[in-house]
C-alpha positions as CSV (number, residue, x, y, z in Angstrom):
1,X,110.3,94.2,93.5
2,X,106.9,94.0,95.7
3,X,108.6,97.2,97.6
4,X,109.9,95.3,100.8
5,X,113.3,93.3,100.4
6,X,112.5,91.3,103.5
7,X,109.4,90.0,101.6
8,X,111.2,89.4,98.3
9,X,113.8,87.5,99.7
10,X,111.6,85.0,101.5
11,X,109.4,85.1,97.9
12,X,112.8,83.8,96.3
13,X,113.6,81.2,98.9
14,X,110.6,79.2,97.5
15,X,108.8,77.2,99.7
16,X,111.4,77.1,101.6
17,X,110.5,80.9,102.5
18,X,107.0,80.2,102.9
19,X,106.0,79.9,106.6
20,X,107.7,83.0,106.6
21,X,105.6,84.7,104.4
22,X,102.8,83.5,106.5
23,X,104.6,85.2,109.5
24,X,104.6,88.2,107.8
25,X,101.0,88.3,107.5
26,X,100.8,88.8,111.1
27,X,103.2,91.6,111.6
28,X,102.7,94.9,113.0
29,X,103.5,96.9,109.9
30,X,100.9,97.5,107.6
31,X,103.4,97.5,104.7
32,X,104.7,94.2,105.3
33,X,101.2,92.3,105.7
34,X,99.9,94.0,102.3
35,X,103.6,93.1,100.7
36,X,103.5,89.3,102.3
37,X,99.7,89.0,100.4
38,X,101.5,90.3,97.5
39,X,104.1,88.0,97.6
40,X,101.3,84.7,98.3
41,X,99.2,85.9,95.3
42,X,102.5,85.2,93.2
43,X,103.0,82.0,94.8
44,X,99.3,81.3,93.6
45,X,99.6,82.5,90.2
46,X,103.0,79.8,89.9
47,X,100.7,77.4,90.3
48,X,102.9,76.7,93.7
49,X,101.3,75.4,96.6
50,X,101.8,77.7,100.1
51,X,102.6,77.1,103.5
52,X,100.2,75.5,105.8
53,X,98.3,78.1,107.3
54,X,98.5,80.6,104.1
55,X,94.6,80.5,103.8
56,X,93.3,81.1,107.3
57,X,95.9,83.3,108.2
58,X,94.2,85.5,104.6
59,X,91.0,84.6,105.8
60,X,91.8,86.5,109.2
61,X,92.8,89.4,107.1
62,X,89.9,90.3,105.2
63,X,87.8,92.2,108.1
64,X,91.2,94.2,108.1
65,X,90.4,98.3,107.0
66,X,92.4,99.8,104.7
67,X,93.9,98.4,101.3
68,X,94.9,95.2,102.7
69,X,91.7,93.5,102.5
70,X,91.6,93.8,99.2
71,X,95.0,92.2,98.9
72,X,94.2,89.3,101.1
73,X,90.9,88.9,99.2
74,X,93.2,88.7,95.7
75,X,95.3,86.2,97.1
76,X,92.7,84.3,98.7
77,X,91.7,83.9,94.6
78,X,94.8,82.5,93.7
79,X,95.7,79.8,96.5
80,X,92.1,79.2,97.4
81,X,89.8,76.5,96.3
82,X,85.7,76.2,95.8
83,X,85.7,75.7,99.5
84,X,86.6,79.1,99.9
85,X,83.8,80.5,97.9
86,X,81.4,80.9,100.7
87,X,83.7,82.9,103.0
88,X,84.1,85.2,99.9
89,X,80.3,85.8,99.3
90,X,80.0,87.4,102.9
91,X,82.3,90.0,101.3
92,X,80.2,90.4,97.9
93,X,78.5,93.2,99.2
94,X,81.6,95.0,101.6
95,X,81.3,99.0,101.8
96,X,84.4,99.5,100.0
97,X,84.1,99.3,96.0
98,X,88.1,98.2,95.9
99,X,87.1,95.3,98.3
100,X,84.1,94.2,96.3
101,X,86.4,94.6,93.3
102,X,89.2,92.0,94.8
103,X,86.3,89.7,95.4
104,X,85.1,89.7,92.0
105,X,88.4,89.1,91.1
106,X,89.1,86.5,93.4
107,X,86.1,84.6,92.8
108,X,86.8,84.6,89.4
109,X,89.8,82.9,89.6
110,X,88.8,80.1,91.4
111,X,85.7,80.0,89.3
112,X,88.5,79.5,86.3
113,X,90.9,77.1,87.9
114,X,88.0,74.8,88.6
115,X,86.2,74.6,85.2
116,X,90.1,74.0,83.5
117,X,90.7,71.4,86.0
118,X,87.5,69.6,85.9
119,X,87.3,66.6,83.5
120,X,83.7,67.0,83.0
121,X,81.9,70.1,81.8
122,X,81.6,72.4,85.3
123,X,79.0,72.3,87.9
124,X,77.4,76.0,87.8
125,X,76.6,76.0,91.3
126,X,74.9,79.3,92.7
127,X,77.5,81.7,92.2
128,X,77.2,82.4,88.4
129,X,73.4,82.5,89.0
130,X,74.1,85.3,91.7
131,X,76.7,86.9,88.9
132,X,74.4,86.8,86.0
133,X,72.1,88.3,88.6
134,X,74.4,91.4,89.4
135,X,74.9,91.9,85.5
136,X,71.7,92.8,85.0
137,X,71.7,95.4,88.3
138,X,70.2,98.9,88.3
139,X,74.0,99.6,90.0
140,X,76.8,100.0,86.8
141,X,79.3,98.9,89.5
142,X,77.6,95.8,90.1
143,X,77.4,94.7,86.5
144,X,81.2,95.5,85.7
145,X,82.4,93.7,89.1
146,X,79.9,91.0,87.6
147,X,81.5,91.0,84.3
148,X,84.3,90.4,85.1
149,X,84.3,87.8,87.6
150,X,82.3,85.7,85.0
151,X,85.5,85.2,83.3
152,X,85.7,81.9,85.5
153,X,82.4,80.2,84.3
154,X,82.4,79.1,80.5
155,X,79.1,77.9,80.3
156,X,77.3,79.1,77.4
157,X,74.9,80.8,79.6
158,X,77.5,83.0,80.6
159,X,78.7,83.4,77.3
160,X,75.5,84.6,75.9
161,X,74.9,87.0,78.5
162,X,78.5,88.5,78.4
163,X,77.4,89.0,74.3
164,X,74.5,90.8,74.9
165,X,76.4,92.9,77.8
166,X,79.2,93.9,75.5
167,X,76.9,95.2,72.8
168,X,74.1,97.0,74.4
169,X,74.9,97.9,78.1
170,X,74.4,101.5,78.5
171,X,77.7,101.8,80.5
172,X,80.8,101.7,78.7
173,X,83.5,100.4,81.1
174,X,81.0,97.2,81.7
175,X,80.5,97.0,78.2
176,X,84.1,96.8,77.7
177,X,84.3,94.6,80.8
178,X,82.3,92.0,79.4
179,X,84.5,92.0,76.2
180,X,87.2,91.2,78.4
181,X,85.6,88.1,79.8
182,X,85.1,86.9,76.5
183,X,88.5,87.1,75.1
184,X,89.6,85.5,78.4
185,X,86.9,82.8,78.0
186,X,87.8,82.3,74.3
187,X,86.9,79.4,72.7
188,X,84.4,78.3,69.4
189,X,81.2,80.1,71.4
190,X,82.7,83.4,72.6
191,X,84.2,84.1,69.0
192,X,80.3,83.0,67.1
193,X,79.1,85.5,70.0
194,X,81.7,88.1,68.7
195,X,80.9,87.4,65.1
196,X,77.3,87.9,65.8
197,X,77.6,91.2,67.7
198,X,80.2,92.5,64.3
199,X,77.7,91.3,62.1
200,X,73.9,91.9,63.5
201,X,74.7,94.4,66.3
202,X,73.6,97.9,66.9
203,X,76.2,98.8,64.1
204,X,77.6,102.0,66.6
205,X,81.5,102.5,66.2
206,X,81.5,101.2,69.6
207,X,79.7,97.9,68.8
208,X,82.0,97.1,65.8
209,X,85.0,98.4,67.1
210,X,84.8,96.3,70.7
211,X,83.8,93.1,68.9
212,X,86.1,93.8,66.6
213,X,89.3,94.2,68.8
214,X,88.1,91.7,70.8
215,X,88.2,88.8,68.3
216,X,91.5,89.9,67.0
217,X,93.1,89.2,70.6
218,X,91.3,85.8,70.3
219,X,92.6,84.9,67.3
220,X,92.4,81.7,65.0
221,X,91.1,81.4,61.5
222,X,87.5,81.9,62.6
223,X,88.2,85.2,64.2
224,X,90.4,86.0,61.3
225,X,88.1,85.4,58.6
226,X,85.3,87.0,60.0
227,X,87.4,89.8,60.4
228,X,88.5,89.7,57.0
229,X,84.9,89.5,55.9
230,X,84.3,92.7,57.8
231,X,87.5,94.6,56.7
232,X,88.6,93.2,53.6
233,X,90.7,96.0,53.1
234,X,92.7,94.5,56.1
235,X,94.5,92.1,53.9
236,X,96.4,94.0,51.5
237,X,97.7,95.8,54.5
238,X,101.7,94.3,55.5
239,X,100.9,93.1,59.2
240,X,103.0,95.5,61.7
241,X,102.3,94.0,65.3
242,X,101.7,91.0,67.5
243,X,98.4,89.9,66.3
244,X,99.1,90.1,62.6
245,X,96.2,90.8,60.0
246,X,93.9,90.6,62.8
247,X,95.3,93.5,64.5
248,X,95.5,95.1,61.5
249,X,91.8,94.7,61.2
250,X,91.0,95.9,65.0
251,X,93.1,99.2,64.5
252,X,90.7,100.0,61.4
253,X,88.1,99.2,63.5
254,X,88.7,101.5,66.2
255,X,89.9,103.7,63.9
256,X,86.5,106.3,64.5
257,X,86.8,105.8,68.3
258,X,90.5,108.0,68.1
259,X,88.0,110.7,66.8
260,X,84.8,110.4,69.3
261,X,83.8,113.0,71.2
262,X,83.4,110.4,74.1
263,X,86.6,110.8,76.9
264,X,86.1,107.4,77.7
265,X,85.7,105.5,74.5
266,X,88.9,107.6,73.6
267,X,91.0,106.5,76.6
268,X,89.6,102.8,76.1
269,X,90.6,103.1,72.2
270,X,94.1,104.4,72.9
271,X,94.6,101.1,75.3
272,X,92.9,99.1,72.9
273,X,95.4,100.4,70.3
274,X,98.4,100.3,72.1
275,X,97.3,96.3,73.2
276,X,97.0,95.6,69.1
277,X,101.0,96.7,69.1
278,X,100.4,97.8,65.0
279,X,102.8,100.3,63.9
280,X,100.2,101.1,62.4
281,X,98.5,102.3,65.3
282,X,101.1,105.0,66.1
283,X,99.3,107.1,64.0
284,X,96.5,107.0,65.3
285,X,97.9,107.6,69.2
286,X,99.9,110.1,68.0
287,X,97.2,112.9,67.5
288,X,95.4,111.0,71.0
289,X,98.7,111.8,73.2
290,X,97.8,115.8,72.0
291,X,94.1,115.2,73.5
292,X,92.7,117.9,75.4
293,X,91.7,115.4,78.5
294,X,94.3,114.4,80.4
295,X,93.5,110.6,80.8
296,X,93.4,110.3,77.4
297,X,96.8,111.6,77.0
298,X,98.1,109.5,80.1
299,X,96.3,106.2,77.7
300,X,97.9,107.2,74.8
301,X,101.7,108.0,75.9
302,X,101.4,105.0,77.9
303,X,100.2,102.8,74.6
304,X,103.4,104.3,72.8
305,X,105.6,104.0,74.8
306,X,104.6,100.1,76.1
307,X,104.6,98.3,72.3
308,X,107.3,96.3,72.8
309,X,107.9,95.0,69.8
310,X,106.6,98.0,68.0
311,X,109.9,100.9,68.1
312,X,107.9,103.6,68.7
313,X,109.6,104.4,72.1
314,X,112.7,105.1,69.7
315,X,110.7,107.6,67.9
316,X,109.8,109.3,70.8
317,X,113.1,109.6,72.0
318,X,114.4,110.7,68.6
319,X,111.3,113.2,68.1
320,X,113.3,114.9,72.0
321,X,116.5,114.8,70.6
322,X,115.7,116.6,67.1
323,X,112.8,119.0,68.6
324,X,109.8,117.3,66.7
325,X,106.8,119.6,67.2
326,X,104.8,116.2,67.7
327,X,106.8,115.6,71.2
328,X,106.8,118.5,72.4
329,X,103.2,118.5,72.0
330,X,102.8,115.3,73.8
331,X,104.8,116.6,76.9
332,X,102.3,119.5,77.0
333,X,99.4,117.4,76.6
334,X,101.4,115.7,80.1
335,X,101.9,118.5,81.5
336,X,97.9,119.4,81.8
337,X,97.8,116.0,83.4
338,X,100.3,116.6,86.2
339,X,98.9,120.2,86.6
340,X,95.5,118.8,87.6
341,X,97.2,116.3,90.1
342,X,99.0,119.4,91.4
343,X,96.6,121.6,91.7
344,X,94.9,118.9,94.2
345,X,97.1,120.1,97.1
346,X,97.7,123.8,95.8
347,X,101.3,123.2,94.6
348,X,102.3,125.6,92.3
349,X,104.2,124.7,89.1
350,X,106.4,125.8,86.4
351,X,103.8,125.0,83.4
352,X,106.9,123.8,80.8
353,X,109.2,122.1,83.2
354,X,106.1,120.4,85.1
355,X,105.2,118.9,80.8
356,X,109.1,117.7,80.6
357,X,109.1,116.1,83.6
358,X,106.1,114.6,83.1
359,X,106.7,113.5,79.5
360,X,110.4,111.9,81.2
361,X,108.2,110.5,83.8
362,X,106.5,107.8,81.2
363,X,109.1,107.7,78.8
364,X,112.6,107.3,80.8
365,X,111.8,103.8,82.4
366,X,110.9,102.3,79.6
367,X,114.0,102.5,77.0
368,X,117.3,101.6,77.4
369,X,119.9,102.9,79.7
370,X,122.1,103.8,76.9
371,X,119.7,106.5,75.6
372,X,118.9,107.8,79.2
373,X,121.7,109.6,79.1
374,X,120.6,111.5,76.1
375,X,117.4,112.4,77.2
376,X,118.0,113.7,80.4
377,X,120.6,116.2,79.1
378,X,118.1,117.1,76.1
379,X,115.3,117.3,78.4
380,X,116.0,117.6,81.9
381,X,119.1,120.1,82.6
382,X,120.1,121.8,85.7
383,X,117.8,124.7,84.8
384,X,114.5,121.9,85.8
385,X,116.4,121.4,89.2
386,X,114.1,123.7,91.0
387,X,111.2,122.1,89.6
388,X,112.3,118.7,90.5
389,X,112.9,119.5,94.0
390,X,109.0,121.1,94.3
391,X,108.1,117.8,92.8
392,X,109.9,115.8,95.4
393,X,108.7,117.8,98.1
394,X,104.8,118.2,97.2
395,X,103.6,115.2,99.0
396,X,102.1,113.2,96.2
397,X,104.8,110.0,95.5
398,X,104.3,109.5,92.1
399,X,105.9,112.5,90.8
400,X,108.5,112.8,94.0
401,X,110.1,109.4,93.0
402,X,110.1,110.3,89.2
403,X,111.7,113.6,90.4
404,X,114.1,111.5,92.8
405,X,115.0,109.7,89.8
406,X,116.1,111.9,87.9
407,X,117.9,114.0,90.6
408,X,119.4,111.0,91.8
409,X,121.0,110.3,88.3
410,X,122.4,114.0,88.3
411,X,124.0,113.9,92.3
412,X,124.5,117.6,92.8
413,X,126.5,118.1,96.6
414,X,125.0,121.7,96.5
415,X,121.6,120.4,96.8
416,X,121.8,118.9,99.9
417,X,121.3,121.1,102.5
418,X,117.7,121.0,100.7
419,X,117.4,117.9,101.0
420,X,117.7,117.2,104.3
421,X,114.8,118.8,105.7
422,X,112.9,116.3,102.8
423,X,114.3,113.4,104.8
424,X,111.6,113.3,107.8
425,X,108.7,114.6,105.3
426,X,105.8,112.5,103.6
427,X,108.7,111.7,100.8
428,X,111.2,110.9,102.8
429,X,112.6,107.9,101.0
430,X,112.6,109.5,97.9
431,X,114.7,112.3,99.2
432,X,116.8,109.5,101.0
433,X,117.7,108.2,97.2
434,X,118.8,111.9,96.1
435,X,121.3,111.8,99.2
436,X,122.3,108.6,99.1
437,X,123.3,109.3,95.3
438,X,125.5,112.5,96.5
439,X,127.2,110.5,99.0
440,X,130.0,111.4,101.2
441,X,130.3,111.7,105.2
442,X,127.5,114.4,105.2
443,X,124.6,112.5,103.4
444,X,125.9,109.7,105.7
445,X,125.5,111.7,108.6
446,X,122.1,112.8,107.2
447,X,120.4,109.3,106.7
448,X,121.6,108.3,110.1
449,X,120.1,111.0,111.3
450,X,116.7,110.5,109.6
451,X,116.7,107.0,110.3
452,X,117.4,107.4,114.1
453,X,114.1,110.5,113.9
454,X,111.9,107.8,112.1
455,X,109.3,105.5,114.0
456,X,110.4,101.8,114.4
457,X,107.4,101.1,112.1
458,X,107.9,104.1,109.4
459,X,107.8,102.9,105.9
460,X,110.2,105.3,105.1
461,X,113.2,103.1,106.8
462,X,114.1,100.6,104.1
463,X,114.6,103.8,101.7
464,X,117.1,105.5,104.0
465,X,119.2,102.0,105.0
466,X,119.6,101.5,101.1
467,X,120.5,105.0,100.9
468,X,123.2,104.7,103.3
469,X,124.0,101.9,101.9
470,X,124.7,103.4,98.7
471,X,126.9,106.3,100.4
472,X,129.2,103.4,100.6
473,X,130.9,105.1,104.2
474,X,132.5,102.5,106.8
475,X,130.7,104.5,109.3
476,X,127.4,103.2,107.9
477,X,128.3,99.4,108.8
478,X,127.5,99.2,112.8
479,X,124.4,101.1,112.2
480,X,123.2,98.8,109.5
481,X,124.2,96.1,111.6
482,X,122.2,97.2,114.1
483,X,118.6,98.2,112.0
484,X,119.1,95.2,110.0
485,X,116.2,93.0,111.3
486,X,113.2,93.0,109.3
487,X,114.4,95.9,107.0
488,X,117.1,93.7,105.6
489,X,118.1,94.8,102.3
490,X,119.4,92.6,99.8
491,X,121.4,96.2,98.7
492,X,122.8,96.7,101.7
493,X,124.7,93.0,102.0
494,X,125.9,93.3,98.5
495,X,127.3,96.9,99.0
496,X,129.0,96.6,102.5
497,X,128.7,93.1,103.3
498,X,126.8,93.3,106.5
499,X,125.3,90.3,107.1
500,X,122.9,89.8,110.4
501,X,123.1,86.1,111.7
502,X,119.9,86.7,114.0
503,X,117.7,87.2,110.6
């Protein structure tokens, strides 16, 4: 879901949907112009072509403040051409770092669709000159927007620049930047540029343990014998994830980054782990999900918990259910996390239940419904109630839709004469999908309420029409019918069958 139903329906329609996608760029909520770029950068990255008027109407977009820029920008990338390259370079050097970022991006993209499509070997033109420029800036920023917008030129130029970035840049995101390019580049020169850096670099942990990780996501028998060559003691161990005894090879190599006294090298090893998918890793993010810096426990629970074909979610459950110290370590480590995000607007928290619902908060999306059950009664029981209603009423909407979540799975008709006073505050849609769980004629009476207190515009209204919706009550049908306009909800027709012919 892009987080509008009116926009995902029009997405599904195909291009048959499109010119109203285009239409949505232009409307009066913010929400549904960001969600409508959104939905055009998927249409992009299909490979589909878009309506007529998809680019200009973008184009028109990008002098917009606020986040949508950016999103314009990004899908500008993915349905533009090299024709669009010169509007995008008046925006190089925009105010906002998140706009400069979405340019990189999205002049990266066309950069890459135009050296795979040409036939001959790609005209360099001036952009990669002004890239290679930015990557050796004074400004860190620069060089890492740099880096990795020269994902779209593989020109050995580039490649041998992107080398010498990755193993000597005294920044360590653009280091790690440039690394990125590379794998995405791929190919005979970037892995001889990998090999180089493994063999004849600075030798730091850093060095070997980037080039090393990076050639193992690259693959092939060159990658995998020079990786051999470096770790020979790779080989006699039984490959336990996606990239086999390469992987094997990049988790010994970033082995000594688990243990650096570097914040950042520790939250890039925990990704880099948790990308290699080893089992064999697990033990390594174990111990990093107990860090005393709360990114670096974010990185880590987030590696465990997203290896796919790795089972290690199923340990973490089972580590809940049979009180492994090891868990409940990791849900403190969480809870220092979520305390600092707290602290931020002076909420005060319950230090254990704030670490559950935290820990819940990465891990309960993730696994399968069967075992949610389980986990909420081992982790969240009634007594967390209170802390999950200061969660869903602090403002910040990360943790007040986890703690919706959760509340909403465990409807409690007690509960809502606290809610409702939630239902016209900054988290008002999460609140909706606690009362809208309850159900009965009250919550009904509740939502309609809410809905009827909320601006035409408020980007809280799709929350409360599903959540009448889900009440289920015949008296929610005429005011559905009436709201449903651009807040359609594919929910809503499915539950009553309200249908609005005017759409």
């Amino acid at each position: 879901m892009l987080g509008n139903p009116v926009i995902d329906l029009l997405l599904d329609l195909g291009p048959a949907g499109d010119e109203g996608l285009v239409r949505c760029l232009a409307h009066p909520n913010e929400h549904i112009r960001e969600n409508a770029c959104l939905a055009l950068e998927k249409i992009g990255e299909r490979r589909q072509p878009a309506a007529p008027g998809a680019r200009s109407a973008l184009a028109g977009l990008l002098d917009e403040p606020g986040r949508i820029s950016g999103f314009a920008a990004k899908a500008l990338g993915e349905l533009g051409d090299a024709s669009d390259l010169p509007l995008l370079d008046r925006y190089r050097d925009a105010p906002d770092e998140d706009m400069r970022s979405a340019v990189a991006e999205a002049v990266a993209r066309i950069g890459s669709r135009t050296c795979r499509t040409s036939a001959a070997d790609p005209e360099p033109g001036d952009e990669p000159a002004r890239l290679l420029a930015d990557l050796r800036s004074a400004d860190s920023k620069s060089r890492n927007s740099a880096a990795w917008a020269l994902e779209g030129w593989p020109t050995a130029e580039v490649v041998q620049a992107l080398v010498r970035t990755a193993g000597a840049d005294e920044d360590t995101w653009t280091r790690w930047a440039a690394a990125a390019s590379l794998v995405h580049i791929g190919g005979e020169a970037a892995v001889e540029g990998l090999a180089g850096l493994l063999a004849g670099g600075d030798g730091s942990r850093q060095t070997v343990a980037l080039a090393a990780y990076s050639l193992a996501e690259i693959g092939g028998p060159r990658a995998r014998e020079v990786l051999l060559a470096h770790f020979p003691g790779a080989a006699a161990i039984p490959p336990a994830g996606r990239w086999g005894t390469a992987g094997e090879a990049a988790v010994l190599a970033l082995e000594p980054l688990a243990r650096d006294e570097d914040d950042t090298l520790r939250i890039l090893c925990a990704y880099a782990l948790g990308d290699t998918g080893s089992r064999n890793a697990a033990s390594l993010l174990v111990p990093l999900a107990m860090d005393e810096d709360p990114g670096v426990v974010l990185s880590a629970v987030q590696a465990l918990t997203g290896m796919g074909e790795v089972p290690v979610g199923e340990w973490l459950i089972e580590a809940v259910l049979t009180g492994d110290p090891a868990a409940e370590r990791i849900s403190e480590g969480l809870g220092r996390l979520i305390r600092a995000e707290l602290a931020r607007s002076g909420a005060q928290a319950t230090v254990q239940a704030r670490a559950r619902t935290a820990f819940l908060a990465e891990v309960v999306g993730t696994e399968r419904p069967t075992q949610r059950t389980e986990l909420l009664a081992a982790i969240a029981g009634p007594a967390l109630t209170p802390e999950l209603l200061d969660l869903l009423a602090s403002g910040d909407y990360r943790w007040a839709r986890a703690a919706a979540g959760l509340l909403a799975d465990r409807p409690d008709p007690s509960l809502l004469p606290l809610l409702v006073p939630l239902l016209t505050g900054e988290t008002a849609a999460d609140a909706a999908q606690v009362v809208g769980a309850i159900g009965g004629g009250e919550s009904a009476a509740a939502l309609v309420g809410a809905l009827r207190a909320a601006g035409p515009y408020d980007s809280a209204r799709d929350g409360i029409l599903k959540a009448l919706a889900a009440t289920g009550r015949a008296e929610a049908v005429p005011v559905l019918t009436a709201e449903l306009e651009w807040e359609l909800l594919a929910e809503v027709q499915g539950k009553l069958k309200v249908y609005n012919p005017d759409l």
